[in-house]
Each structure stands twice: as structure tokens, then as C-alpha cells.
DSSP file (Angstrom, degrees, kcal/mol; ACC not computed):
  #  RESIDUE AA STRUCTURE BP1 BP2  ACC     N-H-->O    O-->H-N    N-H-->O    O-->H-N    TCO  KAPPA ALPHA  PHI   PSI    X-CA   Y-CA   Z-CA
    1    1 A X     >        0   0    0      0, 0.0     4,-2.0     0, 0.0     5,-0.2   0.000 360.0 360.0 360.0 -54.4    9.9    4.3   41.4
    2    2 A X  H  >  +     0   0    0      1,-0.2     4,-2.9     2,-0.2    46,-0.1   0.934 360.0  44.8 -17.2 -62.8    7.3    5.6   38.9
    3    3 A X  H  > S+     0   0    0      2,-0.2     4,-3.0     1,-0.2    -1,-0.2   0.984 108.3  53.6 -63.8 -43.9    5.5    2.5   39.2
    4    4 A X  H  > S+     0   0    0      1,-0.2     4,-2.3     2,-0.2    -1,-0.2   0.852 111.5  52.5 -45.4 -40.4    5.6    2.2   43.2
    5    5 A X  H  X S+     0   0    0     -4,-2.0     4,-0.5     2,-0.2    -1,-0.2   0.895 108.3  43.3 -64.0 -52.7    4.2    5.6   43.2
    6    6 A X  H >X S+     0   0    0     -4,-2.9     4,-3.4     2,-0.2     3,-0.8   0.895 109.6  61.3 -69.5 -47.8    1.1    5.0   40.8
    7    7 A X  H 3X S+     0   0    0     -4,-3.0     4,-1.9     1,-0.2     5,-0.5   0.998 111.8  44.2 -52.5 -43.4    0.4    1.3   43.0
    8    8 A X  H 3< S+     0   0    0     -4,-2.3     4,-0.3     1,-0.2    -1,-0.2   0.775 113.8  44.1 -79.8 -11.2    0.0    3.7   45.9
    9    9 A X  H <X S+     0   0    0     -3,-0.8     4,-2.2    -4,-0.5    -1,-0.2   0.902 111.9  49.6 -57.2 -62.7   -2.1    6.1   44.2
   10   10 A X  H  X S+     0   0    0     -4,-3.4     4,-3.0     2,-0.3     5,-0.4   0.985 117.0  48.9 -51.6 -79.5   -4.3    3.2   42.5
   11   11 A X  H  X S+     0   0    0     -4,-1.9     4,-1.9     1,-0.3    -1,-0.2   0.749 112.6  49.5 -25.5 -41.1   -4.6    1.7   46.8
   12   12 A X  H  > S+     0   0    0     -5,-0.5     4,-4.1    -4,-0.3     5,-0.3   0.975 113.0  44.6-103.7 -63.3   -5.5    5.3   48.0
   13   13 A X  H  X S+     0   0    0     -4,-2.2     4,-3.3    -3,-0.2    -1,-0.2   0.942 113.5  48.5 -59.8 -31.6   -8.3    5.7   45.3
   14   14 A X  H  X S+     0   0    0     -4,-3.0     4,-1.7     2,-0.2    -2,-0.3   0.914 106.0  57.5 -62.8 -34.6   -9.6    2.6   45.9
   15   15 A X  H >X S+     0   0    0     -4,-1.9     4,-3.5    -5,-0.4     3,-0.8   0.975 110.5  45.4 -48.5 -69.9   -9.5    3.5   49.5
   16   16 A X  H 3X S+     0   0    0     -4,-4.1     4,-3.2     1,-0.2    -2,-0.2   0.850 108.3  57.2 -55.8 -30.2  -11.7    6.6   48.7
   17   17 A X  H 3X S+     0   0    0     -4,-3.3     4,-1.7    -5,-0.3    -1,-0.2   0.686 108.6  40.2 -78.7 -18.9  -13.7    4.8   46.8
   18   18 A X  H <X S+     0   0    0     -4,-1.7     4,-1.9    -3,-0.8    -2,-0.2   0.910 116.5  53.6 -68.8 -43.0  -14.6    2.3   49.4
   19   19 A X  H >X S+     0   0    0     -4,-3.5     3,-2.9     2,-0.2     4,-1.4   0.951 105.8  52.0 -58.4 -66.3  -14.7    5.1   51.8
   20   20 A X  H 3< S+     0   0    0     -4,-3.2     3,-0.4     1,-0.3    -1,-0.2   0.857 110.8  52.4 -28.0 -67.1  -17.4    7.3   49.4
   21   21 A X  H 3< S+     0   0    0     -4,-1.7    -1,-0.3     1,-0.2    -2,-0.2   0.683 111.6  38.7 -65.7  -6.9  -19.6    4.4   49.3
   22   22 A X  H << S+     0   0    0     -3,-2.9    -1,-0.2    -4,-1.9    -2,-0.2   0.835 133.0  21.7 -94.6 -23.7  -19.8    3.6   53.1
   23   23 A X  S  < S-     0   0    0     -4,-1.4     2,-0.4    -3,-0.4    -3,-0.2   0.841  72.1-156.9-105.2 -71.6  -20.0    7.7   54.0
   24   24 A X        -     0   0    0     -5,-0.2     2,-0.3    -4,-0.1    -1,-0.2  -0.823  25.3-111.0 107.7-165.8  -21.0    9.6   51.7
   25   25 A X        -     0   0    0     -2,-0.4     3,-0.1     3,-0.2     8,-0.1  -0.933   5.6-144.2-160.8 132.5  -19.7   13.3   52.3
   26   26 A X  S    S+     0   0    0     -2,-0.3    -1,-0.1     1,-0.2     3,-0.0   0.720  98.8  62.3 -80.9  -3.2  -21.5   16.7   53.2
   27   27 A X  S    S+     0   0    0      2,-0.0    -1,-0.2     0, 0.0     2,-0.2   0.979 113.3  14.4 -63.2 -59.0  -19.3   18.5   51.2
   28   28 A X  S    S-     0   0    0      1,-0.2    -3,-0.2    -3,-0.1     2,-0.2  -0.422  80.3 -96.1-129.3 149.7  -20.0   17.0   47.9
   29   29 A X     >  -     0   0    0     -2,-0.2     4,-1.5    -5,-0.1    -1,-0.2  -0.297  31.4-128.6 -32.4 149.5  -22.6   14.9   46.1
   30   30 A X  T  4 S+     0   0    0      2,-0.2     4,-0.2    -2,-0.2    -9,-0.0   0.671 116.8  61.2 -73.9 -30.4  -21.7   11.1   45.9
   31   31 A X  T >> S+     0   0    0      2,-0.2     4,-1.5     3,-0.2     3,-0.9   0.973 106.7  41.1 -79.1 -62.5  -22.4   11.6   42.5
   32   32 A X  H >> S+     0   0    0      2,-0.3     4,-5.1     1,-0.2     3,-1.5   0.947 115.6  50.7 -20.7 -73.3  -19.5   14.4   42.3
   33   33 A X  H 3X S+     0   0    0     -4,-1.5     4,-0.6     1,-0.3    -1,-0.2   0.574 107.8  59.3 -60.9  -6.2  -17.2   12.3   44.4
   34   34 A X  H <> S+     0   0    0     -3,-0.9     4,-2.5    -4,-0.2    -1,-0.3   0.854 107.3  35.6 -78.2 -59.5  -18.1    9.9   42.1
   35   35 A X  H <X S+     0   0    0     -4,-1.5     4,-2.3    -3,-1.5     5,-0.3   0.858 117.2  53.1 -91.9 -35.6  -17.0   11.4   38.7
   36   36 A X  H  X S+     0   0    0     -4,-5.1     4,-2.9     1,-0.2    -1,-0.2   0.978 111.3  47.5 -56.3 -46.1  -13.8   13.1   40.2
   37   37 A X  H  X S+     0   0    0     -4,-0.6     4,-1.6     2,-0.2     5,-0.2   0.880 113.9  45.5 -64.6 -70.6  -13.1    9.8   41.5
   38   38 A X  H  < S+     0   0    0     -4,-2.5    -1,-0.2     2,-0.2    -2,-0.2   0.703 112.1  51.6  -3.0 -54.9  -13.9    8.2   37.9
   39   39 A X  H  X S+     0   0    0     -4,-2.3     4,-3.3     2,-0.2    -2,-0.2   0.870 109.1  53.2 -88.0 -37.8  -11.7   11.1   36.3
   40   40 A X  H  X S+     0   0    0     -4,-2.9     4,-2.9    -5,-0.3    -2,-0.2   0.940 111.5  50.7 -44.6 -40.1   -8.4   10.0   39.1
   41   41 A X  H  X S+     0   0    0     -4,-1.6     4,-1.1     1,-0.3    -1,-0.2   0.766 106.4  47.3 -89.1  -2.0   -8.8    6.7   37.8
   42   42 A X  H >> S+     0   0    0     -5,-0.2     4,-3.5     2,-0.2     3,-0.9   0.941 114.9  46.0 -88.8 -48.2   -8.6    7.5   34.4
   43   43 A X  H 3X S+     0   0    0     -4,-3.3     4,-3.8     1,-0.2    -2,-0.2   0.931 109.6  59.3 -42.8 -47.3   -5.5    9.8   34.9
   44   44 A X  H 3X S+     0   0    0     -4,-2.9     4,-2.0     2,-0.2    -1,-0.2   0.736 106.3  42.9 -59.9 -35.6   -4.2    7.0   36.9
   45   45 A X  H <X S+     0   0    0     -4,-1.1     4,-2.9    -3,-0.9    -1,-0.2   0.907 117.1  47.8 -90.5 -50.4   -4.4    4.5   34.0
   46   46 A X  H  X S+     0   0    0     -4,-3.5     4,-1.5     2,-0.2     5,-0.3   0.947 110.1  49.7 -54.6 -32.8   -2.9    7.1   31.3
   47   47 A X  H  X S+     0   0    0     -4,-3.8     4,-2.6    -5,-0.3    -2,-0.2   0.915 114.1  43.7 -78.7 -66.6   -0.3    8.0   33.3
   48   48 A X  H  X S+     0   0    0     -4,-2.0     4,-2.0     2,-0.2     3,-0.3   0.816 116.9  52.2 -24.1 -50.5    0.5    3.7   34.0
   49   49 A X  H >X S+     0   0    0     -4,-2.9     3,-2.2     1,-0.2     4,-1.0   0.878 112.7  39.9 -45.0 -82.6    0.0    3.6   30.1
   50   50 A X  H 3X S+     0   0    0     -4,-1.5     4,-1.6     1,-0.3    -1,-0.2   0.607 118.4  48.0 -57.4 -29.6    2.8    6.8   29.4
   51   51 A X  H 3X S+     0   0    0     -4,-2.6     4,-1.3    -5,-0.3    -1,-0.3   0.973 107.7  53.8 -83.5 -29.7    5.1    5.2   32.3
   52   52 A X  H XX S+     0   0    0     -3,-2.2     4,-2.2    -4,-2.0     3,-1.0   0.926 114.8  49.2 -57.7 -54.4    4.5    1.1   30.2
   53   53 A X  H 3X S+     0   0    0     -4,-1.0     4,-2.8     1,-0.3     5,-0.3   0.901 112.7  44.7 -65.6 -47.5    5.9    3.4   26.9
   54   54 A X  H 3< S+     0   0    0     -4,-1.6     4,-0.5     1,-0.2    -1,-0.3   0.601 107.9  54.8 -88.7   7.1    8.9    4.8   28.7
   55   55 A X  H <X S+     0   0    0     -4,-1.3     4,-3.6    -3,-1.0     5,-0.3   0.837 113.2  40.5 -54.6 -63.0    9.9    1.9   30.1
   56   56 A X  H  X S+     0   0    0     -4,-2.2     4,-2.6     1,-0.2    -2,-0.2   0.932 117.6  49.4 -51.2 -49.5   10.1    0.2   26.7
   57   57 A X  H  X S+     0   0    0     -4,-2.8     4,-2.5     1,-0.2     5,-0.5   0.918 109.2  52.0 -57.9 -38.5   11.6    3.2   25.2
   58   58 A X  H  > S+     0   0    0     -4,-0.5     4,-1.4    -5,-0.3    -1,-0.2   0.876 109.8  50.0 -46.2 -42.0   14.2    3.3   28.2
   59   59 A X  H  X S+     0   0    0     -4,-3.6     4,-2.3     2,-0.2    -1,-0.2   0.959 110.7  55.9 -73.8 -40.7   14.9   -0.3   27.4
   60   60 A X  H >X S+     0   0    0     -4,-2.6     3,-1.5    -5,-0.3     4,-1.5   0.946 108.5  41.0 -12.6-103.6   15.3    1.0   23.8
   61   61 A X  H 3X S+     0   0    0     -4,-2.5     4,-0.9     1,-0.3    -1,-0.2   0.881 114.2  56.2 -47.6 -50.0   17.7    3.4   24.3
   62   62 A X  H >X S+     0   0    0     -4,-1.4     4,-3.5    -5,-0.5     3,-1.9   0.961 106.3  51.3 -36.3 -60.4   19.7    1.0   26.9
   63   63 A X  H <X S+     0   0    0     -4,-2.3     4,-2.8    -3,-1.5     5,-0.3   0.927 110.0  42.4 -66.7 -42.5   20.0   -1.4   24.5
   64   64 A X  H 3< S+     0   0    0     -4,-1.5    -1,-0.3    -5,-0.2    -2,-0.2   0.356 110.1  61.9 -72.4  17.8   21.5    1.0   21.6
   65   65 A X  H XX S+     0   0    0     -3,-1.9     4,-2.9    -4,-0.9     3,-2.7   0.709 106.5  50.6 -82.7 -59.7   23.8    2.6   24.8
   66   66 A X  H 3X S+     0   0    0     -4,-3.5     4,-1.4     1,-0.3    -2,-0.2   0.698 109.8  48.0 -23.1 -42.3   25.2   -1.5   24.9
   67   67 A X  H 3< S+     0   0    0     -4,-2.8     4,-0.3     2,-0.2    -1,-0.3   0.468 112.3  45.4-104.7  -9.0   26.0   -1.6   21.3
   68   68 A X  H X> S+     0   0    0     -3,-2.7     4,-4.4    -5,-0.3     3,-1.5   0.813 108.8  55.4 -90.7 -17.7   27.8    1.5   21.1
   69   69 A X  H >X S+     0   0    0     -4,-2.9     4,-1.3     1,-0.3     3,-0.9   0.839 111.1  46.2 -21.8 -85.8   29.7    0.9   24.0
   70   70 A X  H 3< S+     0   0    0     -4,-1.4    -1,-0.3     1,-0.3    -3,-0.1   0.181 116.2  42.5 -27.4 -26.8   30.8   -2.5   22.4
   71   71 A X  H X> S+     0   0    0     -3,-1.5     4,-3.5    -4,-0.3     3,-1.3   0.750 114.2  53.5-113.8 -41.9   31.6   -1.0   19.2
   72   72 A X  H <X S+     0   0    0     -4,-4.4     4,-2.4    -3,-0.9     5,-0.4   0.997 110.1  48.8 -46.0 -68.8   33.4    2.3   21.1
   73   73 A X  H 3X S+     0   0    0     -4,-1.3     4,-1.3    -5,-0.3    -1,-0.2   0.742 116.3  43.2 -51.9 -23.6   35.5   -0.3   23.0
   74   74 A X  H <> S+     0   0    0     -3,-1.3     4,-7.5     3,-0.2    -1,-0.2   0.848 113.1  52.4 -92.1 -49.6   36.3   -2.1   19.2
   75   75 A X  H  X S+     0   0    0     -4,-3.5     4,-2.1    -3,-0.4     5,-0.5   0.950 117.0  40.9 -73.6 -46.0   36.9    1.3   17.6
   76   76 A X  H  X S+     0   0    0     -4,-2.4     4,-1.2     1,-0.2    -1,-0.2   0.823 107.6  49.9 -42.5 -54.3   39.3    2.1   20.3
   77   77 A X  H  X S+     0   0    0     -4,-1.3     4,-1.3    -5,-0.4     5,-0.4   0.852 119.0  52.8 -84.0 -38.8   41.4   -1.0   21.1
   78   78 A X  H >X S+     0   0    0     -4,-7.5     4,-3.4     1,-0.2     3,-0.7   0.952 109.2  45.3 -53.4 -38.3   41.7   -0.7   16.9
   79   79 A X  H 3X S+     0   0    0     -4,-2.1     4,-1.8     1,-0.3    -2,-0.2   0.755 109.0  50.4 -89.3 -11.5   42.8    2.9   16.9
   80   80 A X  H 3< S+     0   0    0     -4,-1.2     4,-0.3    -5,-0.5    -1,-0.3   0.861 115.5  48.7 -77.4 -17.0   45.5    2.4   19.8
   81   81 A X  H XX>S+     0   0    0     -4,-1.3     4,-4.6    -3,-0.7     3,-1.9   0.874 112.5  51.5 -67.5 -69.3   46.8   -1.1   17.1
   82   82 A X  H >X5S+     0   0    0     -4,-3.4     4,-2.7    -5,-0.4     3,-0.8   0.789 112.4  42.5 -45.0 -73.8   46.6    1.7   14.4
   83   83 A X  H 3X5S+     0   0    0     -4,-1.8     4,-2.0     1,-0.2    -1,-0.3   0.634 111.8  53.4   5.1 -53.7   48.8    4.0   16.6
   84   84 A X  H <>5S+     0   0    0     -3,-1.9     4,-1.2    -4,-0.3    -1,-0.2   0.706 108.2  48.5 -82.6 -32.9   51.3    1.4   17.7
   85   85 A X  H <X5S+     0   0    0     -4,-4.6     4,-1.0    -3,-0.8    -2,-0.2   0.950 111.0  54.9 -72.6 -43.3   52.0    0.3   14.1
   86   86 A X  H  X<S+     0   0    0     -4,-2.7     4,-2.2    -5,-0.6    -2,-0.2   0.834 106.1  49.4 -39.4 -49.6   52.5    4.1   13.2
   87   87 A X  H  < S+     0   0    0     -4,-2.0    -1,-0.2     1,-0.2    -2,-0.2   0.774 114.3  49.7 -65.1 -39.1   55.0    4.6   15.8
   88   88 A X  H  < S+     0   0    0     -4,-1.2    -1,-0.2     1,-0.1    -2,-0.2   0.648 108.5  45.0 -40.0 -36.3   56.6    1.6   14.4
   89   89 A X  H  < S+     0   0    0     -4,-1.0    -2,-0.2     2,-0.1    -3,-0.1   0.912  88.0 106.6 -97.5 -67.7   56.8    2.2   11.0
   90   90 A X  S  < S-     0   0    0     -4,-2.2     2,-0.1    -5,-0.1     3,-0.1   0.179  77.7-118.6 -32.6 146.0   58.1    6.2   11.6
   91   91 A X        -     0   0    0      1,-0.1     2,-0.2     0, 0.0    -1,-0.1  -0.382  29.8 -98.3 -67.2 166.6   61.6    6.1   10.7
   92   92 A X        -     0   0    0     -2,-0.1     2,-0.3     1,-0.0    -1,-0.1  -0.722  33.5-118.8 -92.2 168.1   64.3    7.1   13.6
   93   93 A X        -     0   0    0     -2,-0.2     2,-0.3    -3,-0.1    -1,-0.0  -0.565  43.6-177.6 -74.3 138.0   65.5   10.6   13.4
   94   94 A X        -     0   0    0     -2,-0.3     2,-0.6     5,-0.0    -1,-0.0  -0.785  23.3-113.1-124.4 175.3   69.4   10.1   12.8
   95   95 A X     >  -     0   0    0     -2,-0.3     4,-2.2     1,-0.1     3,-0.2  -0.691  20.2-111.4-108.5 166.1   71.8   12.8   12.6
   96   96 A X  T  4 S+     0   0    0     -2,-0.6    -1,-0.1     1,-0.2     5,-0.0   0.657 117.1  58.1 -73.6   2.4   74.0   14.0    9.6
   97   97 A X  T >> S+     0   0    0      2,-0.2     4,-0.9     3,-0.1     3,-0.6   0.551 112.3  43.4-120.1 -27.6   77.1   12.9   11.0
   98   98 A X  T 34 S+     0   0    0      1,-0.3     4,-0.3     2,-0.2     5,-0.2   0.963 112.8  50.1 -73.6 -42.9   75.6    9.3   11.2
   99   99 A X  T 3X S+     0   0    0     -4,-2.2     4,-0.8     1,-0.2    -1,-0.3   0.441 109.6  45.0 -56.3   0.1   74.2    9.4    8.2
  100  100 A X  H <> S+     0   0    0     -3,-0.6     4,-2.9     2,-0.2    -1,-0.2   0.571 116.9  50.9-117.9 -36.7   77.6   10.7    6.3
  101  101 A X  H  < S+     0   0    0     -4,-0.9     4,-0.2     2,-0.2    -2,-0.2   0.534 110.5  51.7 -96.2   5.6   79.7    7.5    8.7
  102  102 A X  H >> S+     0   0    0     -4,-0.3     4,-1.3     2,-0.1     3,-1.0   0.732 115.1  44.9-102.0 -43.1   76.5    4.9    7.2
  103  103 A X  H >X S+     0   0    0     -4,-0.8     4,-1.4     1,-0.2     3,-1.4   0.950 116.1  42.1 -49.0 -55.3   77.5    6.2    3.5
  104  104 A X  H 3< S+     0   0    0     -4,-2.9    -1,-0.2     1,-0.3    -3,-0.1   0.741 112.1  53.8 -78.7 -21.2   80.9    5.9    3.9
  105  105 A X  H <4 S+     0   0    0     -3,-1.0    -1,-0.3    -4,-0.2    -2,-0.2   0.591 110.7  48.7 -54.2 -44.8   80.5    2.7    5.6
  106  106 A X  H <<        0   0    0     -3,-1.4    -2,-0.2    -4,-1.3    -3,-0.1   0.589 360.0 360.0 -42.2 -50.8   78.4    1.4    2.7
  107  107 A X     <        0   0    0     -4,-1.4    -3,-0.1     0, 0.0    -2,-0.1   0.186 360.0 360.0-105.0 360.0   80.8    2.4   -0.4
């Protein structure tokens, strides 16, 4: 969107700048209209420059969202295994009257 914004910017100065050199202006010098004009386009190119850097950094930061994802998703499906085994493992709760009828059962 960034970028769309600046292409129409860029058109629009260029536009003025055609314009300046067929009119002129009574407001201003040409010379004026000239260096403001100069000083747009110069904004115009840092700012494309600052959006070129946050796009890469944006792809940056995407990519290390991907790879925690992937590693979240890993760490997960392990700790629900890890869970499952727990619950497995726990002995059952018995009562003392079972336990007294597996001793006696035993000996």
C-alpha cells in the first residue's frame, strides 16, 4: 500500500514538474518551484529507500514468526505425548478394602 502511495506521489511530482516547466507560476520563482520540487523528490526517494528496509525487515520477522510456529506446533504435539504417558504411568487410586482382598488374595 506504502508503495502504491509513493508511485502516485513520484506521477504527481513529475506531473508538477512538467507543469512548472511549461507555466511557470506568479506565485513563486521557477527557481523556488524548482528546489521545493528537488527537495519532494528527495523525500520521495528516502522515504522508497525506508519503505525497501521495512519490507526486508518485515520479511525478516515473517520468516522467524514461521519457524516458531513450526517449532510451537513440535513443542506442543511433544508436550500433549509427554502428558499422555503421565496419565498412563500414574498408578490407579484403589481403596483399602481392595487393597487388604489383593493381599489376602496373594498369600
Amino acid at each position: 500500500e506504502l508503495e502504491n502511495q509513493l508511485t502516485t506521489k513520484s506521477k504527481t511530482l513529475d506531473e508538477l514538474k512538467q507543469s512548472l516547466a511549461m507555466n511557470g507560476s506568479a506565485e513563486e520563482t521557477p527557481e523556488a518551484l524548482s528546489l521545493r520540487i528537488a527537495e519532494l523528490c528527495e523525500k520521495v526517494d528516502s522515504i522508497v529507500s525506508q519503505v525497501a528496509q521495512l519490507k526486508t525487515s518485515m520479511q525478516s520477522v515473517l520468516e522467524q514468526w514461521r519457524v516458531y510456529d513450526e517449532v510451537y506446533a513440535e513443542v506442543s504435539l511433544m508436550t500433549a505425548r509427554y502428558v499422555y504417558c503421565i496419565d498412563q504411568c500414574k498408578p490407579s487410586v484403589v481403596s483399602l478394602e481392595a487393597l487388604k482382598n489383593q493381599v489376602k488374595t496373594l498369600q
